[in-house]
DSSP file (Angstrom, degrees, kcal/mol; ACC not computed):
  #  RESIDUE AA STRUCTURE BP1 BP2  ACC     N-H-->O    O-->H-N    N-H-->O    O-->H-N    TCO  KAPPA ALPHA  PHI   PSI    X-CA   Y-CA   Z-CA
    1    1 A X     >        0   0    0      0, 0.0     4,-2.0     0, 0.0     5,-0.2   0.000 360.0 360.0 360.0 -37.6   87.9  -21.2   27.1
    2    2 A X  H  >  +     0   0    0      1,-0.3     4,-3.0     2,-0.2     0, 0.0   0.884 360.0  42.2 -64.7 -47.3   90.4  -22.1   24.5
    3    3 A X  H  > S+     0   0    0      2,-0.2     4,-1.3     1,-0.2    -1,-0.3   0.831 105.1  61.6 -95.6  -6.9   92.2  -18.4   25.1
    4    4 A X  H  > S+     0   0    0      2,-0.2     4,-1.6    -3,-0.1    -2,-0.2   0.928 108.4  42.6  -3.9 -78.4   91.9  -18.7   28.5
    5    5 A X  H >X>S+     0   0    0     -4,-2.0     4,-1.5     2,-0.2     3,-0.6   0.993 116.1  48.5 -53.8 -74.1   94.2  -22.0   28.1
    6    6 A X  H 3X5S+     0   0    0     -4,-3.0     4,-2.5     1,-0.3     5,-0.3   0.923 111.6  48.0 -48.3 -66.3   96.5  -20.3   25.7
    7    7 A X  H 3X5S+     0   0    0     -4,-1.3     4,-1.7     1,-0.2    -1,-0.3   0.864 111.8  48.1 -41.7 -36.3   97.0  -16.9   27.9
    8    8 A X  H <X5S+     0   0    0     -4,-1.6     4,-1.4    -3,-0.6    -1,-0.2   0.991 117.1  45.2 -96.4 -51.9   97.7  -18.8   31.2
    9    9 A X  H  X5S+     0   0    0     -4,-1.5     4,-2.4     2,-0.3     3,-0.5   0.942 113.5  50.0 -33.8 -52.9  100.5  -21.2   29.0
   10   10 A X  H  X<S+     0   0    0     -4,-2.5     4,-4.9    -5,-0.6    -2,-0.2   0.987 113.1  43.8 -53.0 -61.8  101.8  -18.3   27.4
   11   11 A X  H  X S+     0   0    0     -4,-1.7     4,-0.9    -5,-0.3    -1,-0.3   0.669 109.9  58.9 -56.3 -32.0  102.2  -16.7   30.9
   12   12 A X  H >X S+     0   0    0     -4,-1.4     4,-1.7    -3,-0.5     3,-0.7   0.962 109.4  44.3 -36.8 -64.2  103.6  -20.1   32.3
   13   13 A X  H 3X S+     0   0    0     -4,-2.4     4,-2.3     1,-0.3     5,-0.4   0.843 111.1  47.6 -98.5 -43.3  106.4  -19.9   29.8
   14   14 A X  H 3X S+     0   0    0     -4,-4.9     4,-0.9    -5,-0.2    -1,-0.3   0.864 109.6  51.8 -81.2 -13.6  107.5  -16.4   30.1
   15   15 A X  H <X S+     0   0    0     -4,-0.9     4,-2.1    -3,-0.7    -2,-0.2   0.964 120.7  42.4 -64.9 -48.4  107.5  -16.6   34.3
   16   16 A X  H  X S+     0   0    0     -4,-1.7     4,-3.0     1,-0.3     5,-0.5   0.935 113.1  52.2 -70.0 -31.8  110.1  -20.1   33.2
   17   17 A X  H  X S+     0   0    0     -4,-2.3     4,-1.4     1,-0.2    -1,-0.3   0.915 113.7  38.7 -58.7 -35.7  111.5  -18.0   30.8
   18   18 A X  H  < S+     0   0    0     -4,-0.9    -2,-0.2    -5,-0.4    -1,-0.2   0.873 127.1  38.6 -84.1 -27.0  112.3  -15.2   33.5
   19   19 A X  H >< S+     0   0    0     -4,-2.1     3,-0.6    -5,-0.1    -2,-0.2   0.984 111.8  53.6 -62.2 -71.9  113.2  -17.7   36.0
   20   20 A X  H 3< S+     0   0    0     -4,-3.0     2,-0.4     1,-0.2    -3,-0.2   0.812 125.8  22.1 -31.6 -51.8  114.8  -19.9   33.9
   21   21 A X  T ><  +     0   0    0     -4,-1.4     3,-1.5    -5,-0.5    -1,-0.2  -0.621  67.3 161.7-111.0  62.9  117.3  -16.9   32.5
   22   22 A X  T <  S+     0   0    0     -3,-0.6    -1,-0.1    -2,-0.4    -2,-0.1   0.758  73.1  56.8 -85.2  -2.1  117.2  -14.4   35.1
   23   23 A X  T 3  S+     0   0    0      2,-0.1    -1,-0.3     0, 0.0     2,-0.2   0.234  78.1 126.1 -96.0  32.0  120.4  -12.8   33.9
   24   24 A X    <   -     0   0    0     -3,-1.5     2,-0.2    -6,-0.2    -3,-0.0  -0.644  69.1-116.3 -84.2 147.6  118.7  -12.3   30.6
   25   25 A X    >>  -     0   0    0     -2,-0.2     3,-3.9     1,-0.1     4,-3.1  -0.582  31.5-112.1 -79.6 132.8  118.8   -8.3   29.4
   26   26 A X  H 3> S+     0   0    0      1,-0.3     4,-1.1     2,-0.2     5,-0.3   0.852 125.6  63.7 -45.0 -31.9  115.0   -6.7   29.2
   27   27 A X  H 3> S+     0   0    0      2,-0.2     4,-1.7     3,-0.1    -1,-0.3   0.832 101.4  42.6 -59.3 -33.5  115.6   -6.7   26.0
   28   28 A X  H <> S+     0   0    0     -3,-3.9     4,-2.5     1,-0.2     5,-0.4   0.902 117.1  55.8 -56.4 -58.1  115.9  -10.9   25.8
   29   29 A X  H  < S+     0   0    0     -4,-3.1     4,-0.5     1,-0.2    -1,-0.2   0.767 106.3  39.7 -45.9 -36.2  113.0  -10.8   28.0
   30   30 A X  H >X S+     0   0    0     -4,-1.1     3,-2.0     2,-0.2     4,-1.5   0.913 117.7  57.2-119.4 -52.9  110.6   -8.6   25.8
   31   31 A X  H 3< S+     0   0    0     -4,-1.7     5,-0.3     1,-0.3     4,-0.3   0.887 108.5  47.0 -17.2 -69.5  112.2  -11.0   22.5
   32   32 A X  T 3< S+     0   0    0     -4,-2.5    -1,-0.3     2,-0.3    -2,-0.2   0.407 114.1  43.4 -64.7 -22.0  111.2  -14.1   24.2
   33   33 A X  T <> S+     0   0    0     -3,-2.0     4,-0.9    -4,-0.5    -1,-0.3   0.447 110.9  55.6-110.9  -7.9  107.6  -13.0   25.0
   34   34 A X  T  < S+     0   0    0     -4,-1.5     4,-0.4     2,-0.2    -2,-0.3   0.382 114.4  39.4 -96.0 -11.7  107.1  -11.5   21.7
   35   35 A X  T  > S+     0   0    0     -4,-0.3     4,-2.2    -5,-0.2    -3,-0.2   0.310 109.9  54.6 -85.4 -36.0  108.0  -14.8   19.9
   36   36 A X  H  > S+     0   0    0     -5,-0.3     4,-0.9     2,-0.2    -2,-0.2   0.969 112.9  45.5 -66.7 -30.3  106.2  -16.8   22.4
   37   37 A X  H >X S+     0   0    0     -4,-0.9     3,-1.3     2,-0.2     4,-0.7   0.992 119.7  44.9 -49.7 -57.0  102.6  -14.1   21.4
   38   38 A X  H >> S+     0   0    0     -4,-0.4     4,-2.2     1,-0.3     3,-1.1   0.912 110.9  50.6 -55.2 -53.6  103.7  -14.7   17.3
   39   39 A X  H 3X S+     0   0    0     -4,-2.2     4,-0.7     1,-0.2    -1,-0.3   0.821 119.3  40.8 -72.4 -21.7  104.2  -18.9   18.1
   40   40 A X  H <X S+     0   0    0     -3,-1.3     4,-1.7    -4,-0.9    -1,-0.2   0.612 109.6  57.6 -96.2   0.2  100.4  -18.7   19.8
   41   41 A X  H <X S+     0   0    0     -3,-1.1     4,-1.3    -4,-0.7     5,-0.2   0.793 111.4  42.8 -78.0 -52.8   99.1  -16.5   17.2
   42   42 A X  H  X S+     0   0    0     -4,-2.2     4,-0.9     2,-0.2    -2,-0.2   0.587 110.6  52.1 -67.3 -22.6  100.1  -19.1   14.8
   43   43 A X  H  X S+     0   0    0     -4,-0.7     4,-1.4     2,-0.2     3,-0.5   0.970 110.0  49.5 -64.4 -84.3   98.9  -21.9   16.7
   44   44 A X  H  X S+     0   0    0     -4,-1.7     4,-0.7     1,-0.3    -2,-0.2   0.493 109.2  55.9 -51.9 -24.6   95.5  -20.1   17.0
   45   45 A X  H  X S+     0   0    0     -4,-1.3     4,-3.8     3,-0.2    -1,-0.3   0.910 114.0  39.7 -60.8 -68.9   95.5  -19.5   13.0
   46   46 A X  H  X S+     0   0    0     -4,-0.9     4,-1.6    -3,-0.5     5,-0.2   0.917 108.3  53.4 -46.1 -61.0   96.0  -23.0   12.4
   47   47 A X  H >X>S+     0   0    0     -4,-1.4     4,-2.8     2,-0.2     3,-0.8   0.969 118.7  49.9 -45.6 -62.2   93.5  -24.7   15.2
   48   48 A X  H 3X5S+     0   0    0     -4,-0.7     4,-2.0    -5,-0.3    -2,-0.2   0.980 117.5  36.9 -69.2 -42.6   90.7  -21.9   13.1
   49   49 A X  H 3X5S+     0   0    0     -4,-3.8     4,-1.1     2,-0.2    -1,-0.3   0.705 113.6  50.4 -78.9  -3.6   91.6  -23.0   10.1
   50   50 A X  H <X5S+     0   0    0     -4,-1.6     4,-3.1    -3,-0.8     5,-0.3   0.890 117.3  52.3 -73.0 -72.0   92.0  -26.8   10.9
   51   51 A X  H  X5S+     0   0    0     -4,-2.8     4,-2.5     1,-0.3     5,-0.3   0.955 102.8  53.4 -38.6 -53.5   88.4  -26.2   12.5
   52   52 A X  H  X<S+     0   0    0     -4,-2.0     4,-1.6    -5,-0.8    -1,-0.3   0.942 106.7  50.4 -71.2 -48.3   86.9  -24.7    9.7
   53   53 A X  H  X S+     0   0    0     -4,-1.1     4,-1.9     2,-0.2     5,-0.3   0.876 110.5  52.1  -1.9 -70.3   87.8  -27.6    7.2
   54   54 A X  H >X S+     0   0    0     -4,-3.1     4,-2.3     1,-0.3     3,-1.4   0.959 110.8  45.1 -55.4 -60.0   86.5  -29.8    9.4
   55   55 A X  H 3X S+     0   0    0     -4,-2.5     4,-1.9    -5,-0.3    -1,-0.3   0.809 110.4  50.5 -37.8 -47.7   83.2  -28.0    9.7
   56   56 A X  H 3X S+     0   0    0     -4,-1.6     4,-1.2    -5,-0.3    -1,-0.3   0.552 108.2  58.6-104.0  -5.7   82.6  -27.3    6.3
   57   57 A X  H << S+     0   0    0     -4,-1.9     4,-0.5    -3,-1.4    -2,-0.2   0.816 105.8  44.0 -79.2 -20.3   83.3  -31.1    5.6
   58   58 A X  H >X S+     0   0    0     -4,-2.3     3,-3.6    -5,-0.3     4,-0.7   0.985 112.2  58.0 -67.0 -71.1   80.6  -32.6    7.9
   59   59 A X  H >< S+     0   0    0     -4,-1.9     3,-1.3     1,-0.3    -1,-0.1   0.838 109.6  40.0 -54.0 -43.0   78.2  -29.9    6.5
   60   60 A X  T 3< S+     0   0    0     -4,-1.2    -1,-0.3     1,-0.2    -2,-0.2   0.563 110.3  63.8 -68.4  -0.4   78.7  -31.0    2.7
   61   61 A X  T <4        0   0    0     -3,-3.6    -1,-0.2    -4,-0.5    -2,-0.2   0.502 360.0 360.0 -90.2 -13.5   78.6  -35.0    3.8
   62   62 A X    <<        0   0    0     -3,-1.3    -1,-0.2    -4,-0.7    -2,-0.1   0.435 360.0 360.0-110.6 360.0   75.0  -34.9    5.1
């Protein structure tokens, strides 16, 4: 569900992106949606490893 949520944000922000800047060169465009993949890639790194912390402290508490 969670990349579900991320793909349809990501896809929000590059339609505002194309909107937003429509005189933008394909080349801006392809930039801008290729740093917005890398910033949810990184998001999604973080959230797994955030998760996993958490996880593996509950199990050693009990």
């Amino acid at each position: 569900m969670f990349e579900k949520f991320n793909w349809i944000v990501w896809l929000i922000l590059v339609i505002l992106w194309n909107y937003g800047f429509p005189n933008a060169s394909p080349f801006q465009d392809v930039v801008v949606a290729v740093i917005l993949s890398l910033l949810f890639i990184i998001i999604k790194l973080i959230r797994s490893r955030y998760l996993h912390k958490t996880n593996s402290r509950s199990k050693n508490s009990i």
